[in-house]
Biotite code that builds the C-alpha atoms (Angstrom):
import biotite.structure as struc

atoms = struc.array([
    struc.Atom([0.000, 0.000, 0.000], chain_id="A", res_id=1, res_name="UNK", atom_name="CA", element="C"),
    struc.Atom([0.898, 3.563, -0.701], chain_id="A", res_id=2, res_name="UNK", atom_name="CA", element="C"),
    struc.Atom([0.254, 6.719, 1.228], chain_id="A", res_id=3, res_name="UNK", atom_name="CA", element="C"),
    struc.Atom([-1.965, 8.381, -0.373], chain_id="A", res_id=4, res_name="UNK", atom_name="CA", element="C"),
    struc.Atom([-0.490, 12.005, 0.799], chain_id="A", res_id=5, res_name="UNK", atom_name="CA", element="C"),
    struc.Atom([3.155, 11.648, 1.071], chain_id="A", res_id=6, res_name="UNK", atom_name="CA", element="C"),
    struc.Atom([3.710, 8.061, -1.701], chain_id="A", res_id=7, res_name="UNK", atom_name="CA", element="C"),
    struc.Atom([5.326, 6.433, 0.840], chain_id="A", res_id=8, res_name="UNK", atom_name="CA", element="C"),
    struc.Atom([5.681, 2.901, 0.855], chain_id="A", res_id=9, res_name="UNK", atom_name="CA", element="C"),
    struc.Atom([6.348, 2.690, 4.712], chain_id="A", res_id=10, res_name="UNK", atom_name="CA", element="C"),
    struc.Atom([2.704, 1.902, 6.336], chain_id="A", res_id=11, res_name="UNK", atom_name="CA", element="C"),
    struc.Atom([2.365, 0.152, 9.573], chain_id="A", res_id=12, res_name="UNK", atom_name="CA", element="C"),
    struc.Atom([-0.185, -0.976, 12.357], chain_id="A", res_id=13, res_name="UNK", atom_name="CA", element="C"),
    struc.Atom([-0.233, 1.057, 15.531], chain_id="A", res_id=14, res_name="UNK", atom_name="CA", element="C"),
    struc.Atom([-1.873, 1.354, 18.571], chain_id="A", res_id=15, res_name="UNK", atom_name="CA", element="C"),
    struc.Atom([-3.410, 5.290, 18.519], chain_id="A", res_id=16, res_name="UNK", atom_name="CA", element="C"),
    struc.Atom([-5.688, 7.003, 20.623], chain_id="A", res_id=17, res_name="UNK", atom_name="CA", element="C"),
    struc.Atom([-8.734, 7.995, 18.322], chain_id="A", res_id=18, res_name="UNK", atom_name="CA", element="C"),
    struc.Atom([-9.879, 11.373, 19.694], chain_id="A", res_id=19, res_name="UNK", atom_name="CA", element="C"),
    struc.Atom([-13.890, 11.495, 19.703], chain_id="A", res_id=20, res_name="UNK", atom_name="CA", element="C"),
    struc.Atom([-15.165, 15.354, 20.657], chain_id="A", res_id=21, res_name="UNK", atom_name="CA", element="C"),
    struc.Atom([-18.733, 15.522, 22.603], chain_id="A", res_id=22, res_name="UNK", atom_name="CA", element="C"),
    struc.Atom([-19.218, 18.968, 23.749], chain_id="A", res_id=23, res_name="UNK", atom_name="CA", element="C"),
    struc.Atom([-16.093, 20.253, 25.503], chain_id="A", res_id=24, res_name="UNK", atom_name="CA", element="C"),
    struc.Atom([-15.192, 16.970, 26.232], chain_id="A", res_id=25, res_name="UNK", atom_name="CA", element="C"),
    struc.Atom([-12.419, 14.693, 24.211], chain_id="A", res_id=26, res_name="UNK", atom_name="CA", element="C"),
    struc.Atom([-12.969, 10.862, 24.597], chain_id="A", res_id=27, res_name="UNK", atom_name="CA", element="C"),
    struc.Atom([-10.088, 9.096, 23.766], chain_id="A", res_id=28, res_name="UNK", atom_name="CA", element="C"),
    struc.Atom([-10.491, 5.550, 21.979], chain_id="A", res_id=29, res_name="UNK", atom_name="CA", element="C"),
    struc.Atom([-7.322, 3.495, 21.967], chain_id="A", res_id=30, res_name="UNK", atom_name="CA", element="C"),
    struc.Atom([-6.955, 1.336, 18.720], chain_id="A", res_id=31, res_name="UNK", atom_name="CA", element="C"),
    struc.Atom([-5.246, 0.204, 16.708], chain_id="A", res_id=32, res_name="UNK", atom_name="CA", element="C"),
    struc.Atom([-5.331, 1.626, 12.669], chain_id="A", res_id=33, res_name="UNK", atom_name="CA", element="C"),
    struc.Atom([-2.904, 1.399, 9.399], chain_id="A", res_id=34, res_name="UNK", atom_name="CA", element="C"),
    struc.Atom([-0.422, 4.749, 9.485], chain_id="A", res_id=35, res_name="UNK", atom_name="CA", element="C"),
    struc.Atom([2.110, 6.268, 7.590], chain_id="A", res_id=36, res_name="UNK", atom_name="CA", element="C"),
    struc.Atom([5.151, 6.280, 9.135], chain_id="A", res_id=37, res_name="UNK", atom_name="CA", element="C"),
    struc.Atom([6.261, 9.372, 6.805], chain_id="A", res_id=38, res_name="UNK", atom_name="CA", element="C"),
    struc.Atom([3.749, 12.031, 6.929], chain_id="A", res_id=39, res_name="UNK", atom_name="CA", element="C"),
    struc.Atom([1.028, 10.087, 10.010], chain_id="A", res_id=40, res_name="UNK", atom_name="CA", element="C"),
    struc.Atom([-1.989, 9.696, 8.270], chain_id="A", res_id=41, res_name="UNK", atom_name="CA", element="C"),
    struc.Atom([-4.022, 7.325, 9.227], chain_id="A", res_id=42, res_name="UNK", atom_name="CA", element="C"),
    struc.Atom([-6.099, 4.840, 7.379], chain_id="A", res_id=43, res_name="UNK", atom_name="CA", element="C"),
    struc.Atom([-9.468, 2.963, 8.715], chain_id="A", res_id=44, res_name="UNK", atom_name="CA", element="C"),
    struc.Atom([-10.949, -0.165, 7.883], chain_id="A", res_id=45, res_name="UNK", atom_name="CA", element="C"),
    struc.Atom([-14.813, -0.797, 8.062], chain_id="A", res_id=46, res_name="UNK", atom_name="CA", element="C"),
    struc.Atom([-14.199, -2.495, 11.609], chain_id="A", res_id=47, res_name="UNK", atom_name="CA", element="C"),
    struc.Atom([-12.366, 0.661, 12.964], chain_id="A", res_id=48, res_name="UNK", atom_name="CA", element="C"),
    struc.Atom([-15.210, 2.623, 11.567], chain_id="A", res_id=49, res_name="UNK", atom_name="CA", element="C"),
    struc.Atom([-17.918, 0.714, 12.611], chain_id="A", res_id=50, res_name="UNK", atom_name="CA", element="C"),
    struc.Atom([-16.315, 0.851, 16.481], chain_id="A", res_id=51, res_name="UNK", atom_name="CA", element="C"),
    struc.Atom([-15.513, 4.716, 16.441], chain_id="A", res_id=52, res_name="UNK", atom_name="CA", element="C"),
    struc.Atom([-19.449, 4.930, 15.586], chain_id="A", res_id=53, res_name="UNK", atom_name="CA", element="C"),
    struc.Atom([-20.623, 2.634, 17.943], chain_id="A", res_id=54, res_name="UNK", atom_name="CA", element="C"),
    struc.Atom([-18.373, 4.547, 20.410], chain_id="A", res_id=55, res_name="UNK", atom_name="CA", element="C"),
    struc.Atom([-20.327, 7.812, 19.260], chain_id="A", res_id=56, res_name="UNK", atom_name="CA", element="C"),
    struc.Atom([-23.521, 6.569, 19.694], chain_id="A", res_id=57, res_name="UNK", atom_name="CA", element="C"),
    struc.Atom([-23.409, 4.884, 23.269], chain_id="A", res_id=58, res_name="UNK", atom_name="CA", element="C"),
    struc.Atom([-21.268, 8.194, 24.487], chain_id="A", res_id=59, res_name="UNK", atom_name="CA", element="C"),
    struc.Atom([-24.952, 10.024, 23.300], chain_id="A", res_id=60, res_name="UNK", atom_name="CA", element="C"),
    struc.Atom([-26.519, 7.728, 24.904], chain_id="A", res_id=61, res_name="UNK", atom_name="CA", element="C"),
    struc.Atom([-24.717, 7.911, 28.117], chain_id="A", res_id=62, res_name="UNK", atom_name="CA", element="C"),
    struc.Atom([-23.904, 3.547, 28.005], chain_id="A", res_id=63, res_name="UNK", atom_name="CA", element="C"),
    struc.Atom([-20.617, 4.339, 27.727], chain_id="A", res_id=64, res_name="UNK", atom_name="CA", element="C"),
    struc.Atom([-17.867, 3.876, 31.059], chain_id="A", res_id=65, res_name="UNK", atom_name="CA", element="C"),
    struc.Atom([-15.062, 6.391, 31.117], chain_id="A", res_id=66, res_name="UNK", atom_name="CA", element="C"),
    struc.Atom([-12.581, 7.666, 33.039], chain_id="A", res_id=67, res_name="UNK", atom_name="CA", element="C"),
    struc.Atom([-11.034, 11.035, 33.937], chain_id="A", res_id=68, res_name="UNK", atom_name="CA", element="C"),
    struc.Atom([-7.834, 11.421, 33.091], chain_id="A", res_id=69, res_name="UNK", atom_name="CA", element="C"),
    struc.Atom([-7.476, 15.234, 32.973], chain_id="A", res_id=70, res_name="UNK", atom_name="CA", element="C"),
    struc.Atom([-8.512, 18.595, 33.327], chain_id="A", res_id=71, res_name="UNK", atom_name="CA", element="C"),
    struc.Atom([-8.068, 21.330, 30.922], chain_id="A", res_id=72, res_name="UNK", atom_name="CA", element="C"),
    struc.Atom([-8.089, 24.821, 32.229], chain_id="A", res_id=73, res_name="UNK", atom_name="CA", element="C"),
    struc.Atom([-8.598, 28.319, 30.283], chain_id="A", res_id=74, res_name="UNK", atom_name="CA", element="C"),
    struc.Atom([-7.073, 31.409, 31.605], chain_id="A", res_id=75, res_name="UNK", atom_name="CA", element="C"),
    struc.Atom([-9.467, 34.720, 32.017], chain_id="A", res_id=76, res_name="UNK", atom_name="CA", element="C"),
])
């Protein structure tokens, strides 16, 4: 396979955390996708899709368990 952005030939599988946005809030999905190793884009299969929605949907739905792992703070 070839990147598609950069042509490079060098694509591997790696564990990434998938950032999913609700509101203020970033949910972070660890999984693991096709990359570049080059330029980082990342490539998903209909399995990867099909969790990152499912993840979507039962966040809306509240049937989801997280965790806290952070706070993120604004200056005034």
């Amino acid at each position: 396979m070839r990147c598609v952005v950069c042509k490079s030939l060098d694509i591997e599988r790696k564990m990434v955390e998938e950032e999913i946005k609700s509101g203020f809030d970033i949910l972070l999905v660890p999984m693991e996708v096709l990359a570049c190793k080059n330029c980082g884009v990342r490539y998903y299969d209909r399995k990867t899709m099909r969790r990152i929605e499912d993840v979507r949907s039962r966040l809306k739905k509240k049937d989801l368990k997280v965790e806290e792992v952070g706070k993120v703070l604004r200056a005034v």
